[in-house]
VOVORO-699352 format. One record per residue (C-alpha): x, z, y. Coordinates in steps of 0.05 Angstrom, whole numbers, plus 32768, in hexadecimal, padded with zeros to 4 digits. Each point is the difference from the previous one (the first is absolute). Layout:
ATOM;xx;zz;yy
ATOM;X;Z;Y
...
This chain:
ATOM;xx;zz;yy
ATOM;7F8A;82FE;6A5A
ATOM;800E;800C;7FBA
ATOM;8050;7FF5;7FF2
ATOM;801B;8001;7FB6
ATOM;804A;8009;8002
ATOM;8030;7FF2;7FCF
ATOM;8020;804A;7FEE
ATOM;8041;8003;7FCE
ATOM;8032;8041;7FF8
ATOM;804F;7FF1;7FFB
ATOM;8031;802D;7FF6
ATOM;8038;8010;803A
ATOM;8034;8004;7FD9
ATOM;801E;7FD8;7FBA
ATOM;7FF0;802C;7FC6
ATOM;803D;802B;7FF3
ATOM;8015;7FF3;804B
ATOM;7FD7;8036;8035
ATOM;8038;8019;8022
ATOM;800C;8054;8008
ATOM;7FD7;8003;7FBA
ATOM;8014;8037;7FD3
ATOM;7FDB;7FFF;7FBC
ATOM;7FC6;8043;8004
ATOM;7FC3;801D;7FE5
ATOM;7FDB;7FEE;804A
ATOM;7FC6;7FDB;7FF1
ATOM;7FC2;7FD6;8033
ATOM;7FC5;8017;8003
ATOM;7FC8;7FE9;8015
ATOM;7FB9;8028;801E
ATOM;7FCA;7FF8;8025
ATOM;7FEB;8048;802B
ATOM;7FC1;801C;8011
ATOM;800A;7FD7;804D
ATOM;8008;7FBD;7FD6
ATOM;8043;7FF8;8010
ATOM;8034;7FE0;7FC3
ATOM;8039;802C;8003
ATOM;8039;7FE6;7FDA
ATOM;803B;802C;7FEE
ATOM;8043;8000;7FD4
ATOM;8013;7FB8;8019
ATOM;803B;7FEC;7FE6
ATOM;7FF7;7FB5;7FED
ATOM;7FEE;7FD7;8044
ATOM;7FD8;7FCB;800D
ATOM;7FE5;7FD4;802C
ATOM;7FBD;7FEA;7FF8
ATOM;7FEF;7FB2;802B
ATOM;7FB3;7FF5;8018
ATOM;800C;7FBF;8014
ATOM;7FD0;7FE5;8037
ATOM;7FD6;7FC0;7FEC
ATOM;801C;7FBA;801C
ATOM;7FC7;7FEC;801E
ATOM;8000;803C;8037
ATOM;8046;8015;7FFF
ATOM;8029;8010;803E
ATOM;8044;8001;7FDE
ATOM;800D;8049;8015
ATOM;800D;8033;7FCA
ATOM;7FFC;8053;8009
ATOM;802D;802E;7FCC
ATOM;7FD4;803B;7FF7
ATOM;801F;8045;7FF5
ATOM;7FCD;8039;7FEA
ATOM;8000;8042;8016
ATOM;8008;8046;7FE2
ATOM;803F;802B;801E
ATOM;802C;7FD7;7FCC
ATOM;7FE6;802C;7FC9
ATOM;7FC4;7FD5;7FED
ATOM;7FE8;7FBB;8017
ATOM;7FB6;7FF8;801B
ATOM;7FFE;7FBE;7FE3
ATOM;7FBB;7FE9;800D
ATOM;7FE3;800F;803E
ATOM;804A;7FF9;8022
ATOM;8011;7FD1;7FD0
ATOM;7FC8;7FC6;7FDA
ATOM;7FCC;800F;8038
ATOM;802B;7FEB;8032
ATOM;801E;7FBE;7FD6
ATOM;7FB2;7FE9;7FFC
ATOM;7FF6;8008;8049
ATOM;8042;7FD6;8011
ATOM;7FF1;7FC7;7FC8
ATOM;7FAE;7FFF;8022
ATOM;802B;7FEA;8040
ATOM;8035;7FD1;7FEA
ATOM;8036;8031;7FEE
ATOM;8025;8007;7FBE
ATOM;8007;8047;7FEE
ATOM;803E;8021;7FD2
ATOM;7FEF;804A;7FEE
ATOM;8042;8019;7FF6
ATOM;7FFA;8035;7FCE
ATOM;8043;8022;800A
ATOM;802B;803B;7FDA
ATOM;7FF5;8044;8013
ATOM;8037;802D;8013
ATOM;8013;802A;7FC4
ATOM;8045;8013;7FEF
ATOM;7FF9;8001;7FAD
ATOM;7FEA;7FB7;8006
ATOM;802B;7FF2;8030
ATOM;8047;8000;8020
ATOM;800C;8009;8051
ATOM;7FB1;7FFF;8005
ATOM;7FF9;7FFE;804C
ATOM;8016;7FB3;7FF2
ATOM;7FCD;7FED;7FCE
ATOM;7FBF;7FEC;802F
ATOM;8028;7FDD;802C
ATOM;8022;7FD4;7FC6
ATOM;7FC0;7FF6;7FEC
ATOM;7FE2;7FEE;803C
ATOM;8042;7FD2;800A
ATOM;7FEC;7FE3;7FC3
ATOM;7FC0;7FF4;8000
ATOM;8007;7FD6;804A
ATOM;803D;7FD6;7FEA
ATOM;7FCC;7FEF;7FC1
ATOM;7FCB;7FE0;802D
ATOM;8032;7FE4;802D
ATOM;801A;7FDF;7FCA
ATOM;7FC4;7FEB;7FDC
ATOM;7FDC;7FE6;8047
ATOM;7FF9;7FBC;7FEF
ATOM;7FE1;800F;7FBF
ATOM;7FCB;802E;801E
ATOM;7FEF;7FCC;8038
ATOM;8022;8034;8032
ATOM;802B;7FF4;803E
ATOM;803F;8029;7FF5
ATOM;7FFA;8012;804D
ATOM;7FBD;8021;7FF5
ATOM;800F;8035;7FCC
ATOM;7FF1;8046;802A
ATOM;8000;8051;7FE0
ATOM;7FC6;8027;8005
ATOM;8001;804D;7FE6
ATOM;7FD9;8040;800B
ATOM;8016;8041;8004
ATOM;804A;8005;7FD5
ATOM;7FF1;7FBE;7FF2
ATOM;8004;7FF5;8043
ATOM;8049;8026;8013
ATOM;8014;7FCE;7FBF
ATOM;7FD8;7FBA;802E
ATOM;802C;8025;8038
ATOM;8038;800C;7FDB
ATOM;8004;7FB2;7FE7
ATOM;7FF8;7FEC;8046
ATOM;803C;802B;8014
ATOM;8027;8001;7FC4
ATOM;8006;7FBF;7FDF
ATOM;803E;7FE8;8014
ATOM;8024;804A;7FE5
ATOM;8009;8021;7FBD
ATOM;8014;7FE8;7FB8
ATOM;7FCD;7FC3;8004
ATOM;7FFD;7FEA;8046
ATOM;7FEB;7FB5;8012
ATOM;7FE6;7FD7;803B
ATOM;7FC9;7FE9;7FCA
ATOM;7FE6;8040;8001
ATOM;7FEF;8007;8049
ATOM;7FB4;8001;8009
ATOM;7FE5;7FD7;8038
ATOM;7FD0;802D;8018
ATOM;7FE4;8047;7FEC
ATOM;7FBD;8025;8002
ATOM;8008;804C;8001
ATOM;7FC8;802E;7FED
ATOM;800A;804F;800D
ATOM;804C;7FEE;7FEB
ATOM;802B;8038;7FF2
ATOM;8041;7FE3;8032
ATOM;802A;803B;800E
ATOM;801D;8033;7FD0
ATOM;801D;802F;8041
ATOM;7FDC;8042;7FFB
ATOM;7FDC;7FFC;8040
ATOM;7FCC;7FD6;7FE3
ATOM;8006;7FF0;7FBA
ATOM;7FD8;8004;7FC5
ATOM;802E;8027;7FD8
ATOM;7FE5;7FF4;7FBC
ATOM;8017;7FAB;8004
ATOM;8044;801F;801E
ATOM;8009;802B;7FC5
ATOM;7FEA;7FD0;7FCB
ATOM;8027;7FC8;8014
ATOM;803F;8024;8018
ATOM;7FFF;802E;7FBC
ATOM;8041;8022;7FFC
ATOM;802F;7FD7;8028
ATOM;7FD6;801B;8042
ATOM;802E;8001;802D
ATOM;7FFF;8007;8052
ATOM;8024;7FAE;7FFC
ATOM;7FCB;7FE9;7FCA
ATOM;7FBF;8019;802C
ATOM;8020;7FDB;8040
ATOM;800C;7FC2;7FD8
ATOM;7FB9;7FFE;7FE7
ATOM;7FE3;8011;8047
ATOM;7FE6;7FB9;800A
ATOM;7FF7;800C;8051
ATOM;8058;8012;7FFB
ATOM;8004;7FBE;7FD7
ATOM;7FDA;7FCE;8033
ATOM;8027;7FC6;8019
ATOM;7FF6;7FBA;801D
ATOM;7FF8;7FE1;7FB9
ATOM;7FC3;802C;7FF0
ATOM;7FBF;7FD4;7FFD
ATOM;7FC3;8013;801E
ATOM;7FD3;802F;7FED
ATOM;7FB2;8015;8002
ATOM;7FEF;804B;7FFD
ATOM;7FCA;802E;7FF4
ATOM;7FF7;804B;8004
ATOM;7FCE;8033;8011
ATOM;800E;8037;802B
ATOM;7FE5;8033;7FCF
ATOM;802D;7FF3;7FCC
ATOM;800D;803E;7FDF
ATOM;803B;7FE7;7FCC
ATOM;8020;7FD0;8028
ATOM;800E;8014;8048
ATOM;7FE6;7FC2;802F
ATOM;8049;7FFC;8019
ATOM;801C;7FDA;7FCD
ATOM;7FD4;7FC0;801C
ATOM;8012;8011;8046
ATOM;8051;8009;7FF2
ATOM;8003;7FBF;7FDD
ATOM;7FD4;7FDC;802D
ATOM;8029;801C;8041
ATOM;8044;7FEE;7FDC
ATOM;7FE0;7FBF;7FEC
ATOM;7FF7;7FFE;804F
ATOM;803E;8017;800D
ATOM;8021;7FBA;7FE0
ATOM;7FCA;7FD7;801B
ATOM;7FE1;7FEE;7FC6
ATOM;7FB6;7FF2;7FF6
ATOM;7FD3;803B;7FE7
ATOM;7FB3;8016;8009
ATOM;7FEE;8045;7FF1
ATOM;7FBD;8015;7FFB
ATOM;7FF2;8049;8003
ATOM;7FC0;8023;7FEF
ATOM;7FE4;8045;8016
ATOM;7FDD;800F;7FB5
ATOM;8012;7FE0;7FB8
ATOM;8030;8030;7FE5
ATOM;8036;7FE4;7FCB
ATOM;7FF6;7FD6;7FBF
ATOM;7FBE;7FDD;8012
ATOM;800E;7FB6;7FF4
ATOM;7FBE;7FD4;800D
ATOM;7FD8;8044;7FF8
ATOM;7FEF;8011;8049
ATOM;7FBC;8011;7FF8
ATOM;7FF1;803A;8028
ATOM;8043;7FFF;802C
ATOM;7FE0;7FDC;8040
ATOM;8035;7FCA;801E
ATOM;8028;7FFD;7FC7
ATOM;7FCC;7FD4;7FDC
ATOM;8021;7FC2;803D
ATOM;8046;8004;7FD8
ATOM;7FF7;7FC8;7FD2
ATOM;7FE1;7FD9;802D
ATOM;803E;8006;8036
ATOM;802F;7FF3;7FC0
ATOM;7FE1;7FBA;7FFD
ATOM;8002;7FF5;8047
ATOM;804B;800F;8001
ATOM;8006;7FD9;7FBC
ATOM;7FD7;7FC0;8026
ATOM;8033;8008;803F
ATOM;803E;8001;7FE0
ATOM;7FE4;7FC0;7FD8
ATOM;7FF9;8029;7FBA
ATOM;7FB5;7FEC;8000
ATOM;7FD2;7FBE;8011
ATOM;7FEB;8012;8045
C-alpha cells in the first residue's frame, strides 16, 4: 500500500540559541558514495526532520531515528529516510534526527553535543504530540551503530547533564549493531575517540558505557547484531541486553551468525538476517506500536 507522508525539517534549536556553539569555518556536506549511501558531514546546525504517518492508518506511536557513522558522518538514508518510510507504511510517525557531530572548533565540551541534541529533538515531539496526531506515551529511539550508543545513551542518560528532562525519556528503543560500551574490551574505538575528543578520560568512557548506566527507569529495548561484526564487537548487544536483564526490564535480542556491521534493510546475501525486520514488527505489534 502506497503511503504519502507529510515530511517538514525544523530546526532544534532558536537561531542564535544551539547550545556549546562556537562560531567556525566547519561546514555540512552532503554525498552520495559508490555503495549509495548519503554521508553527511560537518553538522553543526541540527534538525529534526517529522514524516508524519497518515490519519487514516496511524497507530499513534512515533520512532526518533538516529543515523549511523562512528559520530564522524551520518548515514542518513539507508539508517535514516529508508527507515522513516518503512515506519509511516505501518502507522508510525518517523523524526530523523539529524544531529551535530562531535568537533571541537564548532563546538565547546563536544562529548555533550549528540546527547543535547538527541534531548532536544525528543522533548520537540513530546511537545508537539498532539499536533502530529501522536500519543506522547508512544514516542520510542531507534539508532544504528553510534547512532545507536546515542538511542542508548538517551535511554540511559536523559535525566543527567546540562539539559536533562523527564520529557526526554523515550518509551521504547530499537537498537541496530549499537555501539553501547566505550570500555576497551569491546569497543569500537573510532565512536570512543570521536565523541570523547580531548576530554577522554578513564570517568568520561565509564559514564558513556550505556551497560554501567542501566537502571530501573530505562525503557525497553529491541536489538540486533550479527556475530560477524567486524567493527562493532557483538558484545555491546549482549552487555546491554544482560544489564537490561539484570533490572528486569523488557528486552529481545536477536543475534545473527552472518550480516556484518552497517547493513540496514540490505541483507541480501547474509542468510537469517534477511527475518530482522520482520521480528522488529512483531515486537512493534506486541508491545501495541503496530495494528496487530
Amino acid at each position: 500500500m502506497a503511503v504519502t507522508a507529510q515530511t517538514e525539517t525544523m530546526n532544534l534549536w532558536p537561531e542564535g540559541k544551539i547550545p556549546n556553539f562556537k562560531t567556525s569555518s566547519v561546514a555540512e556536506k552532503s554525498e552520495t558514495d559508490a555503495s549509495n549511501i548519503l554521508r553527511i558531514s560537518g553538522v553543526t546546525v541540527p534538525t529534526l526532520t517529522a514524516y508524519i504517518a497518515p490519519k487514516e492508518n496511524a497507530t499513534g506511536a512515533a520512532v526518533m531515528i538516529c543515523p549511523g557513522g562512528g559520530y564522524g558522518i551520518l548515514a542518513a538514508s539507508h539508517e535514516g529516510s529508508d527507515f522513516a518510510k518503512w515506519f509511516n507504511e505501518r502507522g508510525i510517525s518517523a523524526f530523523v534526527l539529524k544531529y551535530r557531530l562531535p568537533n571541537e572548533k564548532a563546538m565547546t565540551h563536544q562529548h555533550e553535543v549528540p546527547l543535547m541534541d538527541a534531548m532536544q529533538g525528543m522533548k520537540m515531539i513530546r511537545q508537539n504530540a498532539a499536533k502530529w496526531n501522536i500519543d506522547p506515551n508512544k514516542i520510542g529511539v531507534m539508532g544504528f551503530s553510534a547512532g545507536g550508543h546515542l538511542a542508548a545513551t538517551l535511554s540511559t542518560h536523559y535525566n543527567m547533564g546540562p539539559k536533562a528532562s523527564q520529557e526526554s525519556k523515550p518509551d521504547f528503543s530499537i537498537l541496530l549493531y549499537p555501539v553501547i560500551s566505550f570500555l576497551p574490551s569491546i569497543s569500537h574505538g573510532g565512536s570512543r575517540d570521536n565523541l570523547l575528543g580531548a576530554e577522554k578520560s578513564d570517568e568520561l568512557i565509564r559514564y558513556y558505557s550505556n551497560e554501567l548506566q542501566v537502571s530501573d527507569q530505562t525503557p525497553p529495548a529491541f536489538l540486533v547484531h550479527a556475530m560477524d561484526d567486524g567493527a562493532v564487537p557483538v558484545e555491546n548487544s549482549i552487555e546491554y541486553y544482560l544489564a537490561l536483564k539484570k533490572h528486569k526490564i523488557a528486552a529481545e535480542m536477536h543475534l545473527y551468525p552472518i550480516g556484518g556491521h552497517g547493513y540496514g534493510m540490505r541483507t541480501e546475501g547474509k542468510g537469517s538476517l534477511a527475518n530482522w525486520p520482520a521480528a522488529m514488527e512483531g515486537w512493534l505489534k506486541s508491545m501495541g506500536y503496530m495494528k496487530k
